[in-house]
TITI-348292 format. One record per residue (C-alpha): residue number from 1; residue in one letter; x, y, z. Coordinates in pm, whole numbers, padded with zeros to 5 digits. Layout:
N
   pos   code       c1       c2       c3
   NUM      A        X        Y        Z
...
END
This chain:
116
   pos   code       c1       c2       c3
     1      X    00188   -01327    00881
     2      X    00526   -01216    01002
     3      X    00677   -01544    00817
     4      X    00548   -01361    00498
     5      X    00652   -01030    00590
     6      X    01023   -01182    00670
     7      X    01044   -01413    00368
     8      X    00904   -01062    00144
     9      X    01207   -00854    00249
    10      X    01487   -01134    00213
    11      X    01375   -01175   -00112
    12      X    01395   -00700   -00175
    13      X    01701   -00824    00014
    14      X    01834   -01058   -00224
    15      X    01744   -00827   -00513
    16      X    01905   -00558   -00381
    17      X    02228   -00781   -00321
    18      X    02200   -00899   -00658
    19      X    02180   -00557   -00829
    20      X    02488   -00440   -00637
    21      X    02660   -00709   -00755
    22      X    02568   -00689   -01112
    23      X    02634   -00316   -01149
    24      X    02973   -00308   -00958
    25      X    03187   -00143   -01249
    26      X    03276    00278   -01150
    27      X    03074    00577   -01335
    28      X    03186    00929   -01354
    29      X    02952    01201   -01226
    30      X    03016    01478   -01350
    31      X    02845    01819   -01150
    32      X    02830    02031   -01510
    33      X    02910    01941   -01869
    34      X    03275    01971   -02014
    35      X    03213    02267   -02247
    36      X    03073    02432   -01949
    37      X    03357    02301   -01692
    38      X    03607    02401   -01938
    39      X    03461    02784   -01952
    40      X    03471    02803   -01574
    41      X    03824    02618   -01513
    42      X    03656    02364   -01244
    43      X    03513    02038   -01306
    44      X    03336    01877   -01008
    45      X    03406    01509   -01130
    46      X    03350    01196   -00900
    47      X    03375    00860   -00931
    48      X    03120    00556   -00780
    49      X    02960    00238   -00845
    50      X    02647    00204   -01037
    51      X    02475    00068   -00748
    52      X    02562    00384   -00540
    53      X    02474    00594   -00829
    54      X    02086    00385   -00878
    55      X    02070    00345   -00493
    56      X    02109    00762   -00410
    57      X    01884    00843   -00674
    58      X    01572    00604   -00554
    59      X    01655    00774   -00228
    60      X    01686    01127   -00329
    61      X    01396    01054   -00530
    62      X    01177    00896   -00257
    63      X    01255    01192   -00025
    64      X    01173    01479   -00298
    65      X    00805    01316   -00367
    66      X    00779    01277    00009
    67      X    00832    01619    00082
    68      X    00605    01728   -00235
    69      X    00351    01530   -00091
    70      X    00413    01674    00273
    71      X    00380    02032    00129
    72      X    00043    01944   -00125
    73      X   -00137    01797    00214
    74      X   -00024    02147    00411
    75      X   -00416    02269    00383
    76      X   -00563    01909    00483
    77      X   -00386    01930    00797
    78      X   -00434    02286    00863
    79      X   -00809    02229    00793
    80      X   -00820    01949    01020
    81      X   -00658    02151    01305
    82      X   -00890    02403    01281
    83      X   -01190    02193    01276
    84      X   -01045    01993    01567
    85      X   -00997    02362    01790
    86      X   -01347    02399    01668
    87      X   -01459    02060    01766
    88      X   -01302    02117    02148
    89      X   -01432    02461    02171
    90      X   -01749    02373    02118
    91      X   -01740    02039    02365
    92      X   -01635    02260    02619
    93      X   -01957    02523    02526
    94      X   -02158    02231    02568
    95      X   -01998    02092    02923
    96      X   -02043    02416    03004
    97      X   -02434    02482    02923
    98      X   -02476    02152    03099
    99      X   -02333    02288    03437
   100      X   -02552    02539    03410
   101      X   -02840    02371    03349
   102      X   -02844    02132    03663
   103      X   -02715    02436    03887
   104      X   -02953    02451    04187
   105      X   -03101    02123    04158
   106      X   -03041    01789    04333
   107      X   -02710    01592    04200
   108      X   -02895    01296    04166
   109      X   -03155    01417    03964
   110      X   -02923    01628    03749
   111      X   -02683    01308    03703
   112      X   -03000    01122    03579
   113      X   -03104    01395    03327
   114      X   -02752    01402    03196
   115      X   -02730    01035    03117
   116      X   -03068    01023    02946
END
């Protein structure tokens, strides 16, 4: 199994190598348009490879749907927190009751109720 999971990323590997290589040539980014730049006397203008240019968007756009999909699960986990407090509160209600049950009464005897 890790043969297959090594031989699966040389070949995203090789890919990856092979689009950087392909897509080598520089492309202007531009931060606004030119009419725009030209009203407001600054133009933001940098230059990159394609593969830069396809790699940071993959990764800005990995990291926005993460964080859209950290923010949409916000209730799930704060409904799972409180059920969990709930959960311990309750365990500890029970322990509790339990004590109180076998107070007075021989620790044998109340260690044999309590497993039964």
């Amino acid at each position: 199994m890790r043969y297959i999971r090594y031989g699966f990323w040389a070949i995203v590997a090789i890919c990856l190598i092979a689009v950087g290589l392909a897509n080598r040539g520089l492309v202007t980014l531009r931060a606004m348009p030119e009419f725009l730049a030209d009203l407001l006397g600054m133009s933001p203008v940098i230059e990159l490879p394609l593969y830069v240019v396809i790699a940071a968007s993959v990764g800005v756009g990995l990291l926005v749907g993460f964080m859209w999909e950290w923010l949409r699960e916000h209730r799930f986990r704060a409904e799972a927190k409180s059920q969990t407090r709930a959960a311990k509160g309750l365990r500890r209600e029970v322990d509790r009751l339990k004590a109180e049950k076998h107070e007075g009464k021989d620790e044998v005897l109340a260690l044999l109720e309590q497993s039964s």
